[in-house]
C-alpha positions in Angstrom: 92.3 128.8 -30.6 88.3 129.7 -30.8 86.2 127.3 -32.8 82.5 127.7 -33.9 81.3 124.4 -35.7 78.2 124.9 -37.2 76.2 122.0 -39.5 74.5 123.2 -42.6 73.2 119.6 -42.8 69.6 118.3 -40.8 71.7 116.7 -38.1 72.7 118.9 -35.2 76.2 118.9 -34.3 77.3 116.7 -31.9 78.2 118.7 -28.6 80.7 115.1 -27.7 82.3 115.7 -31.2 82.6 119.8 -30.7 84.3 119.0 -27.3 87.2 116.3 -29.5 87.6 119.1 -32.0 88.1 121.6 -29.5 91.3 119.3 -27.6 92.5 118.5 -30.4 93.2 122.1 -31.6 94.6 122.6 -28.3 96.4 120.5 -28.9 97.7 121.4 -32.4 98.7 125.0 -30.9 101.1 123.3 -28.6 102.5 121.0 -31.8 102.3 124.0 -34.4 103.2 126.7 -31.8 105.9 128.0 -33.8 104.0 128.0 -37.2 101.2 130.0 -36.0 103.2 132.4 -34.3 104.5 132.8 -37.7 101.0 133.1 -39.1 99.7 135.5 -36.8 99.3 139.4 -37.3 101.0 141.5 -35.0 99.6 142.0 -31.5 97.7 138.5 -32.0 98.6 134.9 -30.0 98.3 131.4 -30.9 95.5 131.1 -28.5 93.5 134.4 -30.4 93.2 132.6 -33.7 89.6 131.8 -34.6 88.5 128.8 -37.0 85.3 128.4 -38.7 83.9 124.8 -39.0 81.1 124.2 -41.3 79.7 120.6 -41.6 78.1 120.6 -45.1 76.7 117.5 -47.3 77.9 116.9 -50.5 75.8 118.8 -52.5 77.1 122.0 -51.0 80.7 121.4 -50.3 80.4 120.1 -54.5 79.4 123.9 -55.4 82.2 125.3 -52.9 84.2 123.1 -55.1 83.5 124.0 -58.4 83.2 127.5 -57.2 86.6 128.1 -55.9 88.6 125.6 -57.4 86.7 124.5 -60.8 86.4 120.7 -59.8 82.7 119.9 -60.4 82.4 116.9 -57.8 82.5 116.4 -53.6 85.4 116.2 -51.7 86.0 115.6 -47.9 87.3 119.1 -47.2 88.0 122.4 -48.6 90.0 124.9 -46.4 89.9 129.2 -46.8 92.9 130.2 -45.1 92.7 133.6 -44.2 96.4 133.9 -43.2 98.5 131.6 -45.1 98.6 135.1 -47.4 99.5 137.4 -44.6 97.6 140.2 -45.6 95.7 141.1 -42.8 92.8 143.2 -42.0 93.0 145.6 -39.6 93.2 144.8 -35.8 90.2 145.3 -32.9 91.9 144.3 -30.0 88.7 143.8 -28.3 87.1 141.9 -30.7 90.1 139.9 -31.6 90.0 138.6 -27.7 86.1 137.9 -27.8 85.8 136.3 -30.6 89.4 135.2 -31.8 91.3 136.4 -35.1 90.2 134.8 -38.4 92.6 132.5 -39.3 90.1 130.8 -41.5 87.2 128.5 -42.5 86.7 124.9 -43.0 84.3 122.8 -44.6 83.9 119.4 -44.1 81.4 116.9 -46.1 79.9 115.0 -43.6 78.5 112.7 -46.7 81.8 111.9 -48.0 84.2 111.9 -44.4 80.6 109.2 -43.4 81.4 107.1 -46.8 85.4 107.6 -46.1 85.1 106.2 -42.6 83.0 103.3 -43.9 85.1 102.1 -46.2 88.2 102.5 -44.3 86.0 100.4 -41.4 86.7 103.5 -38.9 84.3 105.5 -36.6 83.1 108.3 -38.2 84.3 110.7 -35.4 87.6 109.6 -36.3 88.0 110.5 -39.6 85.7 113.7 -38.7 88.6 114.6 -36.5 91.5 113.4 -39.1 89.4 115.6 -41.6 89.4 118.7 -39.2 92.7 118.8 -38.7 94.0 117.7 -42.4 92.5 121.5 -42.6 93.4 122.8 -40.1 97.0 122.1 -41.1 96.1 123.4 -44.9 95.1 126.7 -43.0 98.6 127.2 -41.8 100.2 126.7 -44.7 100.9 123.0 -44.9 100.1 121.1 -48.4 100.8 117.6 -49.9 101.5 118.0 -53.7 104.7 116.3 -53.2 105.3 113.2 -51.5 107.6 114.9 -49.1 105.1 117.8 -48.0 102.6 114.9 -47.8 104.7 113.1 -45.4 105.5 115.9 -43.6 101.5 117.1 -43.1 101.3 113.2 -41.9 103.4 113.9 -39.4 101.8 116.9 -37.6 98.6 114.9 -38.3 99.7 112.3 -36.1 101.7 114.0 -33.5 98.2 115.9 -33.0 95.8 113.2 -33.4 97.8 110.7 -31.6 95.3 107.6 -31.3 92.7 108.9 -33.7 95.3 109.1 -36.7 93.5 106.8 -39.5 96.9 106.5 -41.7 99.2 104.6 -38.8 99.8 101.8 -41.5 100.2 103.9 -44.2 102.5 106.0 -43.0 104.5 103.5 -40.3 103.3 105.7 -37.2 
């Protein structure tokens, strides 16, 4: 899978941090190999997905809420899934193997996942990381209105984060 991470905040992002994301969705297209291959378009692999990371503070991510989902306050992540839908755009082949197929975008509050990973006494990276891939599964369809589809996401959460899963306690992993 292709990633671009880009901060929209005054602190670069961290190359070490880029590198962890980058495993771990490696990682999640060997655990969710047969969920994206439902997800992809035709003529498009696992490994040609593209996902958009934005690091954003909470001022921004709290008008991306209100925005597009009429909550007026700042949240950890929001997630644009650009295939859950399955109406795709059409196809470049040669684009879609430079740059990767948008599957979607991802926007995480680094103000709130900072205050998160504080309070739950946990390095920040970790919840970063927890945080990426919470959207990561939202992207692909996964969702936790119910506490069955919550334990489920938990699941792939853990399977793919192995040691940096925050929830082990909560969940019994």
């Amino acid at each position: 899978m292709h990633l671009t991470v880009e901060s929209r905040t005054k602190h670069p992002v961290d190359p070490a941090l880029t590198r962890t994301m980058k495993r771990l969705l490696k990682k999640a297209e060997d655990v969710l190999s047969k969920r994206l291959r439902t997800y992809c378009p035709r003529g498009v692999i696992a490994s040609d997905l593209a996902l958009s990371v934005y690091l954003v503070n909470d001022r921004e991510i709290k008008k991306i809420n209100r925005e597009y989902r009429g909550k007026d306050s700042a949240t950890d992540v929001i997630t644009f899934s650009f295939v859950e839908t399955k109406e795709f755009m059409p196809i470049d082949k040669a684009s879609v193997k430079k740059d990767g197929f948008p599957a979607g975008e991802i926007f995480l509050s680094v103000d709130t996942i900072a205050r998160q990973a504080k309070e739950q006494k946990l390095p920040f990276e970790h919840e970063m990381c927890y945080m990426l891939i919470h959207g990561l599964l939202h992207t692909f369809g996964y969702d936790h209105a119910t506490q069955k589809e919550e334990r489920v996401m938990e699941e792939q959460s853990f399977l793919i984060l192995g040691k940096l899963y925050p929830r082990k306690k909560e969940f019994g992993f």
